[in-house]
N, C-alpha and C positions, 0 to 999 in steps of 0.2 A: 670731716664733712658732717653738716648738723642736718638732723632728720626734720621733715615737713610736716607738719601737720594735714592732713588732707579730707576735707567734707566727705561726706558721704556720699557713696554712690547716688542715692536720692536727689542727695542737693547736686553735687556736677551733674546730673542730668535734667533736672532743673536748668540752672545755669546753661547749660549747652542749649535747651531748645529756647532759649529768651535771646542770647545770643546770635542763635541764628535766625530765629524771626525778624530781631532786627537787622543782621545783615538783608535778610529778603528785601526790608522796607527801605533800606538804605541804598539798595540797590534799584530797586524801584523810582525812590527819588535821584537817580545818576541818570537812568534812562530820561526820566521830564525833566532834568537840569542839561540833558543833549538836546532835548526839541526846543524849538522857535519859540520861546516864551519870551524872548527879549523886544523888543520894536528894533527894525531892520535901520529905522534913523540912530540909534546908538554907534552904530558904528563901531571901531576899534575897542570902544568901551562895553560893548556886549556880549561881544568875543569874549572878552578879556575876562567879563562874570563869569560867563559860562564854562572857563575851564578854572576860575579860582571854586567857584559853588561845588563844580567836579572835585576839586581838589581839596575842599573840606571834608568830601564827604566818604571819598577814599582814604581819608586819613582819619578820619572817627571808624572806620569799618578795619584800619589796621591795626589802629589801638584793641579794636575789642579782640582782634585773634591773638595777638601776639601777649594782651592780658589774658584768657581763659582760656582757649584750644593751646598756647604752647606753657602753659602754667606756669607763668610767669609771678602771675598773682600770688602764687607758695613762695617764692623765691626771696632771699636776701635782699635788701634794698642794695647793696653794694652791685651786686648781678643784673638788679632793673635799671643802674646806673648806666652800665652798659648796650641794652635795650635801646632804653629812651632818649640815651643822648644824641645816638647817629640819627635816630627818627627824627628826632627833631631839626638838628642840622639839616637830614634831607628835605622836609617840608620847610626847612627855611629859605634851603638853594631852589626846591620848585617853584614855588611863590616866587623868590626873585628873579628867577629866568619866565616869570609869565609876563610879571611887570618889567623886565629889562630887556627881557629878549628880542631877536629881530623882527 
């Protein structure tokens, strides 16, 4: 097993509060990506934003934990392979069950 290099206390704590700021703001923008910003004539198409816009934005807020709070970021790329690839998979099935679903 090969050893990690790991920042400094200073800097992960850095990192952790920038992090979670922008989780805050990111969560922030999920709440106004729920409300009525759409015009109600969109129809089935503004539904449909409003849970892809959700679903960007839950998936930019998953990247950031899963890269810094589970330190993923030290890790082997071989190891983020494994990571990243079901992530991705699963934002490819939610996207497609938004636009295919019933």
């Amino acid at each position: 097993m090969e050893h990690h290099d790991h920042p400094s206390y200073e800097v992960m704590t850095k990192q952790y509060i920038k992090v979670f700021t922008w989780l805050f703001i990111f969560t922030a923008l999920t709440v106004l990506a729920a409300m009525d910003w759409v015009p109600h004539s969109w129809g089935e198409i503004g539904s449909t934003l409003h849970i892809t816009v959700g679903l960007i934005i839950a998936f930019a807020k998953a990247i950031m934990v899963v890269y810094i709070f589970m330190h993923i970021k030290f890790d082997n790329k071989f190891l983020r392979a494994f990571i990243y690839v079901p992530l991705f998979l699963f934002s490819v099935l939610s996207f497609a069950l938004n636009f295919l679903g019933p």
